[in-house]
DRENDOSE-167534 format. One record per residue: residue in three letters; x, y, z of N, C-alpha, C, CB in turn. Coordinates in steps of 0.02 Angstrom, whole numbers, plus 50000, padded with zeros to 5 digits. Each point is the difference from the previous one (the first is absolute). Glycine has a CB too. Layout:
# residues N
alaXYZXYZXYZXYZ;...
//
This chain:
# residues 107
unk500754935949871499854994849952499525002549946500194991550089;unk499365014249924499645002949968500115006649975499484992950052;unk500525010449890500035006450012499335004650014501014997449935;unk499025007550086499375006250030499615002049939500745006150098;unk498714988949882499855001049936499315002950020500744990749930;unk498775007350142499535005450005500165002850049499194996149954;unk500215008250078499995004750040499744996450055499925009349923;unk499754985050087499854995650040500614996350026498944999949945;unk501434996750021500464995850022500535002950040499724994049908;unk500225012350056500695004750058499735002150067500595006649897;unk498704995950091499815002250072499714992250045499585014849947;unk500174981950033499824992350030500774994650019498695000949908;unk501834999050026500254993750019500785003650026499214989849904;unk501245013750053500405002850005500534996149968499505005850087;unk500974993249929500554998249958499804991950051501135013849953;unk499114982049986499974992450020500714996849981498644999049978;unk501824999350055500644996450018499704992749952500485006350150;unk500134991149830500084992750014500554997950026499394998549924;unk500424993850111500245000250047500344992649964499225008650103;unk501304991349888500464993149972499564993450023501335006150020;unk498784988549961499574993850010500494996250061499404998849858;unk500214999250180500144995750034499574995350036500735007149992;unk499404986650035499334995750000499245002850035500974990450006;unk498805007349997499325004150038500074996150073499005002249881;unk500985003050175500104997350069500695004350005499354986450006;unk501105015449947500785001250029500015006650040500604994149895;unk499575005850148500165006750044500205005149977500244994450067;unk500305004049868500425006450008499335004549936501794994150032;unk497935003149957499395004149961499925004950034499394992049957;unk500315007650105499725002650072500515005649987499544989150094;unk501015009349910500605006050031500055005049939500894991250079;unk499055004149879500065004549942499365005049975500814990449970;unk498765008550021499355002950016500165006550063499304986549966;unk500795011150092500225003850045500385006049984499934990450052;unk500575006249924500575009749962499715000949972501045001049982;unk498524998949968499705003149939499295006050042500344986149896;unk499365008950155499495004750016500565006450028498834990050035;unk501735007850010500115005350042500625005649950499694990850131;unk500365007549810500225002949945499705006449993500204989849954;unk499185006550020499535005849975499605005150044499904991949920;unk500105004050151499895004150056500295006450007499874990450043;unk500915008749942500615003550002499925007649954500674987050017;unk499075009249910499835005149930499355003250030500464992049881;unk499075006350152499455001850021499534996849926500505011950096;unk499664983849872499634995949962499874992450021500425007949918;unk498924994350119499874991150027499834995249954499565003750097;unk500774991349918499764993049970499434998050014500924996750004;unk498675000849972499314998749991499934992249976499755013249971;unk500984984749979499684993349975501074998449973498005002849938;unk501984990950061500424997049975499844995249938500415002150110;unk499854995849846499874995449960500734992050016499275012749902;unk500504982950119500294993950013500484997449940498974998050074;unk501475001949898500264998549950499704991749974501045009350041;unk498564988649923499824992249980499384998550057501414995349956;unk498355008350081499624998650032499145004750036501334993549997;unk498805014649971499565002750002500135007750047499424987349972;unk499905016150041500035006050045499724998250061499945008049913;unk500524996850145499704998250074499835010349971500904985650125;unk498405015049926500165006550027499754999650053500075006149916;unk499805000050120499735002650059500135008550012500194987250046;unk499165013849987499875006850017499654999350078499835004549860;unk499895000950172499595005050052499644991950020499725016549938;unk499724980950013499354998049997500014994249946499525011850037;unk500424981949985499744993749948499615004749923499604989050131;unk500045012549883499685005749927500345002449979499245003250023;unk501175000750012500535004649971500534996049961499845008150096;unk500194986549946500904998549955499464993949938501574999150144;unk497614998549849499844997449943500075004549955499364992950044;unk500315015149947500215004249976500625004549962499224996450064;unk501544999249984500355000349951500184994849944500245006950079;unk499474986649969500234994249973499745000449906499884992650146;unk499345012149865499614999449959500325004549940499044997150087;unk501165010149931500195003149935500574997549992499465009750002;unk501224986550036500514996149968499764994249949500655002850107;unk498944995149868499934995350007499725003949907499914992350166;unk499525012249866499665003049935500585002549954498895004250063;unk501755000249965500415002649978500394997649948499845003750090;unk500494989049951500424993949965499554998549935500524993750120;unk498765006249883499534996449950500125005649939498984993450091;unk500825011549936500165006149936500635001349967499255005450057;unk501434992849991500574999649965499984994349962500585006150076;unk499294990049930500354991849978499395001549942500544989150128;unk498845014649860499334997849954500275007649929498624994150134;unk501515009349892500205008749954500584998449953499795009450108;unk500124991549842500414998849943499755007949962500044983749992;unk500505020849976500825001250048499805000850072500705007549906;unk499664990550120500125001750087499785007550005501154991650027;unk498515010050027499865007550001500665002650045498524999449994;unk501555005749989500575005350047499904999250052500135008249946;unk500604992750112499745002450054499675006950028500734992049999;unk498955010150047499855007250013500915003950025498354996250052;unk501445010649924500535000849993499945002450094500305002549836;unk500375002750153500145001550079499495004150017501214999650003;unk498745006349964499515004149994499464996050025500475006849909;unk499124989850062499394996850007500044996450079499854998249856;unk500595000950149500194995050054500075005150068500724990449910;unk499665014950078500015004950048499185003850015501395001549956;unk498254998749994499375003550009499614994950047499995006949879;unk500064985850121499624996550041500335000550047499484993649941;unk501135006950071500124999350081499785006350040501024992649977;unk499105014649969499605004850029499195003050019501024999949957;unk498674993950006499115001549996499974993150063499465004949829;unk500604989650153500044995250034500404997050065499655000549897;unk500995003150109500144996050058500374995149970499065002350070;unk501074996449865500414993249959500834997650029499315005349878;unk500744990550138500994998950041500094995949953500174999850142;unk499925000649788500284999949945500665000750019499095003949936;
//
């Protein structure tokens, strides 16, 4: 939903899904959420956060801190896209490959 515009958001949030709307309480959210984590499980790019279509972001991580922490740079991220006029680039691969190699990034 976002593109990898810092170096924070890729190593903190990772790629964020949305997830089609459906009422709040509906199950098949759950399921769906479900393939997506075990998707990226698959890529070895974990999910970290979803965005709710009409209704917002769930995340979770390790540690309550941890997953406020992503909640927090998703949140900063969205603000800087939606506030930046022109839109800034994304990082390219390059850039993107150097954090996963200094950092540990599952970009």
């Amino acid at each position: 939903t976002l593109p990898p515009i810092t170096p924070y958001f890729v190593m903190k949030v990772g790629h964020v899904p949305l997830v089609p709307y459906r009422r709040p309480g509906d199950p098949a959210v759950a399921t769906r959420v479900a393939a997506l984590i075990a998707a990226g499980h698959a890529k070895r790019t974990p999910i970290r956060a979803v965005l709710l279509d009409r209704l917002g972001p769930v995340v979770w991580h390790e540690t309550p801190g941890a997953a406020m922490a992503v909640l927090e740079e998703l949140e900063e991220t969205a603000k800087l896209w939606l506030m930046t006029a022109p839109k800034p680039a994304p990082l390219t691969e390059d850039q993107i490959a150097e954090l996963r190699m200094q950092f540990g990034a599952a970009w």
